[in-house]
DRENDO-1510 file (C-alpha; in Angstrom, 1 decimal, always signed):
<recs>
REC; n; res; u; v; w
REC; 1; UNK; -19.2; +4.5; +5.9 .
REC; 2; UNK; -16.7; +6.8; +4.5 .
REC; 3; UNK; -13.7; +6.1; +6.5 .
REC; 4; UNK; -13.9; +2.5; +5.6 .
REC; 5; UNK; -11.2; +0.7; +8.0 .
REC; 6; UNK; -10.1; +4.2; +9.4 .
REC; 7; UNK; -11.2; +4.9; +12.8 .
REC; 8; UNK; -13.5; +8.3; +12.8 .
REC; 9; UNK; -11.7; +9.8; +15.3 .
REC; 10; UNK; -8.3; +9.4; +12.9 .
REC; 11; UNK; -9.5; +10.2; +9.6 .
REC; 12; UNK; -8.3; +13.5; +8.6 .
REC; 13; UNK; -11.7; +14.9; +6.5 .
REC; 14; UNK; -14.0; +14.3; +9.4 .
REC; 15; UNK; -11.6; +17.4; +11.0 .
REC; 16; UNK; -12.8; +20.9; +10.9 .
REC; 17; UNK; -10.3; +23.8; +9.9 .
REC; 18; UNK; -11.0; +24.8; +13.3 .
REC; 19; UNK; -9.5; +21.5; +14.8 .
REC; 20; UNK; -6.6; +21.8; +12.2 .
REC; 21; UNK; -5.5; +25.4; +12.6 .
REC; 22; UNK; -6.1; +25.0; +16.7 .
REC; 23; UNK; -4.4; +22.0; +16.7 .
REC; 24; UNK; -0.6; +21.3; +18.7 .
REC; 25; UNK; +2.7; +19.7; +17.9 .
REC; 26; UNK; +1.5; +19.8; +14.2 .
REC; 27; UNK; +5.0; +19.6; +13.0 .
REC; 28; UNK; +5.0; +15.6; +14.6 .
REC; 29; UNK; +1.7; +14.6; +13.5 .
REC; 30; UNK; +1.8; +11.8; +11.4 .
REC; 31; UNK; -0.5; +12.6; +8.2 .
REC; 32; UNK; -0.5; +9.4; +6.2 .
REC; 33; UNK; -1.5; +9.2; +2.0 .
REC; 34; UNK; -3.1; +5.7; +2.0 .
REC; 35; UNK; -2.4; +4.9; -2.3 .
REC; 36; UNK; -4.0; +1.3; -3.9 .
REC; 37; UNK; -5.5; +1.1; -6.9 .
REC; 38; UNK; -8.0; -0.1; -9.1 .
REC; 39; UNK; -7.5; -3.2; -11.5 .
REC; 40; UNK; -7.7; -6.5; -12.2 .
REC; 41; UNK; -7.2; -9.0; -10.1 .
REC; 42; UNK; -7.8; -12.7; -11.9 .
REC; 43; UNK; -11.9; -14.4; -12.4 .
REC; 44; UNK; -11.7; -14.8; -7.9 .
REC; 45; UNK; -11.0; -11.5; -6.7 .
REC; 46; UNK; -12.3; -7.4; -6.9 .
REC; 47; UNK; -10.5; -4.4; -8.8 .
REC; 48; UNK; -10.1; -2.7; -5.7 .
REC; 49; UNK; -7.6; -5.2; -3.9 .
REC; 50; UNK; -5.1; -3.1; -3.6 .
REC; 51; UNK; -6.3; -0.7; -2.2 .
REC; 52; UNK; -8.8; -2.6; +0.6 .
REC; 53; UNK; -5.2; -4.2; +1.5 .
REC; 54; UNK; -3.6; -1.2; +1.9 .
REC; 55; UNK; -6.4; +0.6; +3.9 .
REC; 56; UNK; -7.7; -2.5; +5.8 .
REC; 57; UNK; -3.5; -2.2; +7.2 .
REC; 58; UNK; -3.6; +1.7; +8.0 .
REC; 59; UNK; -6.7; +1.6; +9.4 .
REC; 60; UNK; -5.9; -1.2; +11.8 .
REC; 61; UNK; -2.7; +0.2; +13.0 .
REC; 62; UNK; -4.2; +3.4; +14.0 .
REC; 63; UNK; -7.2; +1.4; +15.9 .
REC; 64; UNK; -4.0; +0.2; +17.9 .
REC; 65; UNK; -2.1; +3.2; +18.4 .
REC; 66; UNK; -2.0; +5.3; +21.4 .
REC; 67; UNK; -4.4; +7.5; +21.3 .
REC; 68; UNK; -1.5; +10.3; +22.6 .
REC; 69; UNK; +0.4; +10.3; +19.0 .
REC; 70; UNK; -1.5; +12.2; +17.0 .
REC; 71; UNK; -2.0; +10.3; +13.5 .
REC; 72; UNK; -4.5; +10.8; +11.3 .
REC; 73; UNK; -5.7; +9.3; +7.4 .
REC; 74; UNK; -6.3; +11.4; +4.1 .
REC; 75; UNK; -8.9; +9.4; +1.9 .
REC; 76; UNK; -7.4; +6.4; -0.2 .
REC; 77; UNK; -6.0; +7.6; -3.7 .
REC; 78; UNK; -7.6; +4.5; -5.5 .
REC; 79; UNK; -6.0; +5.3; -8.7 .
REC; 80; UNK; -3.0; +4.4; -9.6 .
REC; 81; UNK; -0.2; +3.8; -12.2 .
REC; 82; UNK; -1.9; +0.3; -13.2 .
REC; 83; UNK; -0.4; +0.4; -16.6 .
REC; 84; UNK; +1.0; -3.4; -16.6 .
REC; 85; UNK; -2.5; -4.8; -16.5 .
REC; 86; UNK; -4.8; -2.6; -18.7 .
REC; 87; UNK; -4.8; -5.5; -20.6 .
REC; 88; UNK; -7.5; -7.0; -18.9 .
REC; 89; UNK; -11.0; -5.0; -18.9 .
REC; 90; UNK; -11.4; -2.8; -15.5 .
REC; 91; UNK; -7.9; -1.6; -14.8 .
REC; 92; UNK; -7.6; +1.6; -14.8 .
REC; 93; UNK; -4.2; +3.5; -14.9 .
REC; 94; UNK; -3.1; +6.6; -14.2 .
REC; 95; UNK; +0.0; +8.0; -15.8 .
REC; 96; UNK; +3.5; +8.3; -14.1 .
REC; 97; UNK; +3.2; +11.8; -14.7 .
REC; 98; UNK; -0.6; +12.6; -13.1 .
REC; 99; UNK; +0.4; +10.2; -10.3 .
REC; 100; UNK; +3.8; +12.1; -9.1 .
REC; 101; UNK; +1.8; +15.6; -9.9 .
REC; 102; UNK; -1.4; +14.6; -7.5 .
REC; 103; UNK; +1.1; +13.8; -5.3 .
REC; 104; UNK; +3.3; +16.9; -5.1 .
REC; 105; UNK; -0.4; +18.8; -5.2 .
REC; 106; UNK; -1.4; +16.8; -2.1 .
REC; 107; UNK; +1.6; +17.3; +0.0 .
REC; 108; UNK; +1.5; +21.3; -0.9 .
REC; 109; UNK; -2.0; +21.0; +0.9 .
REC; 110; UNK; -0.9; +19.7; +4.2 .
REC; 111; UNK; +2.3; +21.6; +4.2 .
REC; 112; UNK; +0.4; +24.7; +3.6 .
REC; 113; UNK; -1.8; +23.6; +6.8 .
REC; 114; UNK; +1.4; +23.4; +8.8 .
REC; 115; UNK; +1.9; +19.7; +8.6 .
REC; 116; UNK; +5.4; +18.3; +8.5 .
REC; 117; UNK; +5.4; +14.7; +8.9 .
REC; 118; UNK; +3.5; +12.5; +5.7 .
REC; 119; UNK; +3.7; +8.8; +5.0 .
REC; 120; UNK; +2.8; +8.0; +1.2 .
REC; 121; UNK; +1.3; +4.7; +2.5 .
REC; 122; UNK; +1.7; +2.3; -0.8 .
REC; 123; UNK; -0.1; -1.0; -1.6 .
REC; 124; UNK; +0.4; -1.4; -5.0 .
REC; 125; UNK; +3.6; -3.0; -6.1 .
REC; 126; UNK; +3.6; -1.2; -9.8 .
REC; 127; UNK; +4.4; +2.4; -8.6 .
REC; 128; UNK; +7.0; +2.3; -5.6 .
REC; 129; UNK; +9.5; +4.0; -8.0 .
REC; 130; UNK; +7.2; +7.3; -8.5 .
REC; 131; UNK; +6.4; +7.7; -4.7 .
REC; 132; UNK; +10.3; +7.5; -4.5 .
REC; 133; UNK; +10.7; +10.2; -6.8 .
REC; 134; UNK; +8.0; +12.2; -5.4 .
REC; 135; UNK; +8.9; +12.1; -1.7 .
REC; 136; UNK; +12.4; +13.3; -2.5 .
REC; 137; UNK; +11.0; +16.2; -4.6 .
REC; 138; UNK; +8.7; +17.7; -1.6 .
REC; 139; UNK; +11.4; +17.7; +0.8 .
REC; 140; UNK; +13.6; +19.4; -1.9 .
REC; 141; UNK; +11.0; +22.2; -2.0 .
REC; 142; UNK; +10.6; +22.1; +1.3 .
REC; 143; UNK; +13.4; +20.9; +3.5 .
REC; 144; UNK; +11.7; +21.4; +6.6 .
REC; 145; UNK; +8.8; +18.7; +5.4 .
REC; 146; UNK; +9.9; +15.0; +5.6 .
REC; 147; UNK; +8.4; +12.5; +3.3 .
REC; 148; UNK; +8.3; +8.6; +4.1 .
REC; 149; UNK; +7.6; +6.6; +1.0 .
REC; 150; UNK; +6.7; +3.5; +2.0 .
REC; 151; UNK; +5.0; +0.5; +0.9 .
REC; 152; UNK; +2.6; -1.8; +2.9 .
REC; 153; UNK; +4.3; -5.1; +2.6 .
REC; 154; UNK; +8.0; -4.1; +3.6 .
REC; 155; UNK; +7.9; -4.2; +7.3 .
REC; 156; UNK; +8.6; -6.9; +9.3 .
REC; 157; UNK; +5.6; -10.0; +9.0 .
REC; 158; UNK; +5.5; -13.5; +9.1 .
REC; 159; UNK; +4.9; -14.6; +5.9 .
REC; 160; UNK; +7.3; -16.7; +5.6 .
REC; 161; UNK; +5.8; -19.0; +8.1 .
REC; 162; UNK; +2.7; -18.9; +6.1 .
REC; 163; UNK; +3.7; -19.4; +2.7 .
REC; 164; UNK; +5.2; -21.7; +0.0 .
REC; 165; UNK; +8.8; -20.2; -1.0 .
REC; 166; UNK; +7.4; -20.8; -4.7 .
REC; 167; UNK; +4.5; -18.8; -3.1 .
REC; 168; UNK; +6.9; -16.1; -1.8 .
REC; 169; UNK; +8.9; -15.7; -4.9 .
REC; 170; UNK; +6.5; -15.3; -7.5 .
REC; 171; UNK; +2.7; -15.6; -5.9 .
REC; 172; UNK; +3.1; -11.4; -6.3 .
REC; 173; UNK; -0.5; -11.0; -8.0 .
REC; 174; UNK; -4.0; -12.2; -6.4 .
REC; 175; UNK; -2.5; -15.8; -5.0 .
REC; 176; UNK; -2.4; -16.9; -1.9 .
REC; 177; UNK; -0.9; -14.1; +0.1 .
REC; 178; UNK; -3.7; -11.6; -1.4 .
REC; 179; UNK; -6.6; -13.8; -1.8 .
REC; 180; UNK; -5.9; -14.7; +2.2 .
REC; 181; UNK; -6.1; -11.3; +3.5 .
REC; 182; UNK; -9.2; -10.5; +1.3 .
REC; 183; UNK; -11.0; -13.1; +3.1 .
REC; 184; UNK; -9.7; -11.7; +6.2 .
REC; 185; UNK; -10.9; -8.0; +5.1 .
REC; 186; UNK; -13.1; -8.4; +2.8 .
REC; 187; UNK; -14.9; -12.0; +2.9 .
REC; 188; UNK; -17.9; -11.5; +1.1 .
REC; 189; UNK; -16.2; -10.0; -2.0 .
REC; 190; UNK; -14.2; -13.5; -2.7 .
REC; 191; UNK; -15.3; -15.9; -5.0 .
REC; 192; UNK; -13.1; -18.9; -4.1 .
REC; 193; UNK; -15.3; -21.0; -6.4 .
REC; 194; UNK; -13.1; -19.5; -9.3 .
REC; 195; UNK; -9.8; -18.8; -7.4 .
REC; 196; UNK; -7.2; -20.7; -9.8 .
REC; 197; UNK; -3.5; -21.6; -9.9 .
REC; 198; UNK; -0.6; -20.0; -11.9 .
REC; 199; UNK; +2.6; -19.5; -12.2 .
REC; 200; UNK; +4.8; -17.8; -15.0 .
REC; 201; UNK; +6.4; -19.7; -17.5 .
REC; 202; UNK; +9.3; -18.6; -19.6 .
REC; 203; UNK; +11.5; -17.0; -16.7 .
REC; 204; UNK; +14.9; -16.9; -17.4 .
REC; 205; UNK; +17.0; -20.0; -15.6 .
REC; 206; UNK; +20.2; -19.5; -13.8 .
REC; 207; UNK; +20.0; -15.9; -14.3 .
REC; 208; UNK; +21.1; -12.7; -12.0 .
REC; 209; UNK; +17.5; -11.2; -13.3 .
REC; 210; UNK; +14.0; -11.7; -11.7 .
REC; 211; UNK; +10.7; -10.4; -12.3 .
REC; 212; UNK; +11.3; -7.9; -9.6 .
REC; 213; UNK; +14.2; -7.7; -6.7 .
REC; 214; UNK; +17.5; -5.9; -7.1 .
REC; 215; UNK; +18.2; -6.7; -11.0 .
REC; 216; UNK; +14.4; -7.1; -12.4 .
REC; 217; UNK; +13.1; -6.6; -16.1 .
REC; 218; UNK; +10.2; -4.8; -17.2 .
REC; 219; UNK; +7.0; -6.8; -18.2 .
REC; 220; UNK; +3.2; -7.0; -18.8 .
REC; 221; UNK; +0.8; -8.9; -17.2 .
REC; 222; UNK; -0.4; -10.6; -19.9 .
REC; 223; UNK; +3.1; -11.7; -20.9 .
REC; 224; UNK; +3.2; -13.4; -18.0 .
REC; 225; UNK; -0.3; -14.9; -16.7 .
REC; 226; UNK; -3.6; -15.8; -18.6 .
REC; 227; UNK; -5.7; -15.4; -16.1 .
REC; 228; UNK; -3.9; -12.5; -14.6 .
REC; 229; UNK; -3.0; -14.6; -11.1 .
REC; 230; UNK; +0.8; -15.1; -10.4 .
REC; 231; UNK; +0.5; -17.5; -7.3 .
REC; 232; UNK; -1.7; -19.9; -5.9 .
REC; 233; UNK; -5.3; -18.5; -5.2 .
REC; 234; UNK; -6.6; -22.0; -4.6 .
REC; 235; UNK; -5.0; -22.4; -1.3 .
REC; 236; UNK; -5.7; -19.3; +0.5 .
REC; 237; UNK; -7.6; -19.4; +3.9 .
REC; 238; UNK; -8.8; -16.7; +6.4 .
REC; 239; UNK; -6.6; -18.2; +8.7 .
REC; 240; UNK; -3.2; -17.5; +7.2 .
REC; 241; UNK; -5.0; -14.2; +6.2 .
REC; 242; UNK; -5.7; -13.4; +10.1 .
REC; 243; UNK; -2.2; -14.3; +11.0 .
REC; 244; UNK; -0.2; -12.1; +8.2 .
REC; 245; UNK; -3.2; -9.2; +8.8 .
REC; 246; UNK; -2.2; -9.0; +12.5 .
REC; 247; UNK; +1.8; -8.6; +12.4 .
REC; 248; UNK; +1.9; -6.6; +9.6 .
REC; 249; UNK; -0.2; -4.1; +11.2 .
REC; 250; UNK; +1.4; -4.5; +14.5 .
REC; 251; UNK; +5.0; -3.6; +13.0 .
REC; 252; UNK; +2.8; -0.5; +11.2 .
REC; 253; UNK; +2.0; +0.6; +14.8 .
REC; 254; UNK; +5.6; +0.7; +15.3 .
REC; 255; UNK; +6.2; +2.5; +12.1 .
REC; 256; UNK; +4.3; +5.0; +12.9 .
REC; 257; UNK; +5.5; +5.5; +16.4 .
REC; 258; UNK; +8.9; +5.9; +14.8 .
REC; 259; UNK; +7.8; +8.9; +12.0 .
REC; 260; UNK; +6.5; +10.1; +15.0 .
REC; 261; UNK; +9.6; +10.3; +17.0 .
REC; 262; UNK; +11.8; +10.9; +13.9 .
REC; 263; UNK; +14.2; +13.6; +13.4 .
REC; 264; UNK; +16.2; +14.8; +10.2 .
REC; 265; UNK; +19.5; +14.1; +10.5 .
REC; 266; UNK; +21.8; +17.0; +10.7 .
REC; 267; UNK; +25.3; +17.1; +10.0 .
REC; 268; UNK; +27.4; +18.3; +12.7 .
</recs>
């Protein structure tokens, strides 16, 4: 079906305009931007990773929320700013540029409908910088709208439990973590037959920079991975998939709950 992971009842296109303009305490609903994207994800796993990740999440957290706050999906914006892996055949990338103006162009839409809450809900770890850049720029236009950009993965989880610390430091790319939830999500779409191991090489030793973190450097997939894996893929198991699935959507329930409740501060 359409809404994929969302349930009908919260996925905002299934609303009429009669159920939008009718609707009360639109200026606390939660409308939330689910954003993936679509490329490559090594020989074991789909394109759309991503964004199955981001909506399998989403959707699952508003399954458990109550049904009193009123939350509701937009469709998945699939495409993203992918750029670091268009060297391997079926990324495709937007631009910095397209992806901050589709987003400023979106959140005109639902603040023209009266809307005054929206989550940019990211699962792609190559454009957290432009959702920054765009969620300050709507609430500069309009400082009655508040913006949350957020990514999937930041809340509170258990992966750490679950996980090798080689794992958790540089298993950022269709290893473990990833291949584990897609065969929690999305089972039938992973081909573990080819899942393979690998790590980048080269890194710089005793060094204040990382690949990413507070001091990172910029680089290309292929600069980095032959296969285009960074982790462990070989390992992965619906089990740990289940387990990091469920608490990272129940701290999402809470999340939401929280834009919900939230206030802009005001100085007194």
């Amino acid at each position: 079906m359409i809404h994929g992971f969302i349930p009908p009842k919260r996925f905002f296109p299934y609303l009429t305009w009669t159920d939008i303009e009718e609707m009360s305490e639109k200026e606390n609903a939660v409308i939330i931007q689910p954003m993936g994207a679509i490329e490559q994800h090594g020989p074991h796993l789909p394109l759309i990773v991503d964004s199955v990740l981001g909506m399998g999440v989403i959707g699952k957290a508003l399954a458990k929320l109550d049904a009193s706050i009123p939350a509701y999906s937009l469709p998945p914006l699939y495409y993203g700013k992918s750029n670091e892996h268009r060297h391997f055949p079926g990324t495709i990338t937007l631009s910095a540029e397209t992806l901050l103006t589709v987003l400023l162009e979106i959140a005109e839409s639902v603040y023209r409908a009266g809307f005054r809450k929206l989550a940019l809900a990211n699962s792609h770890g190559g454009q957290p910088q432009v959702i920054e850049i765009a969620a300050r720029d709507i609430h500069a236009s309009h400082e009655d709208f508040l913006v949350f950009p957020l990514f999937i993965w930041r809340v509170p989880h258990i992966a750490q439990e679950l996980f090798t610390q080689r794992e958790l430091e540089y298993g950022i790319h269709a290893g473990d973590m990833e291949t584990s939830l897609m065969l929690s999500l999305l089972p039938e779409q992973v081909r573990m037959e080819k899942a393979v191991k690998e790590f980048p090489h080269g890194l710089p030793k005793n060094s204040l920079l990382s690949m990413e973190g507070k001091l990172p450097f910029a680089w290309l997939t292929k600069e980095i991975s032959q296969s285009g894996v960074l982790g462990d893929a070989t390992i992965a198991s619906k089990e740990k998939g289940d387990r990091l699935l469920e608490s990272v959507v129940n701290s999402w329930v809470q999340l939401i709950k929280d834009i919900y409740q939230f206030q802009q501060p005001q100085v007194w």
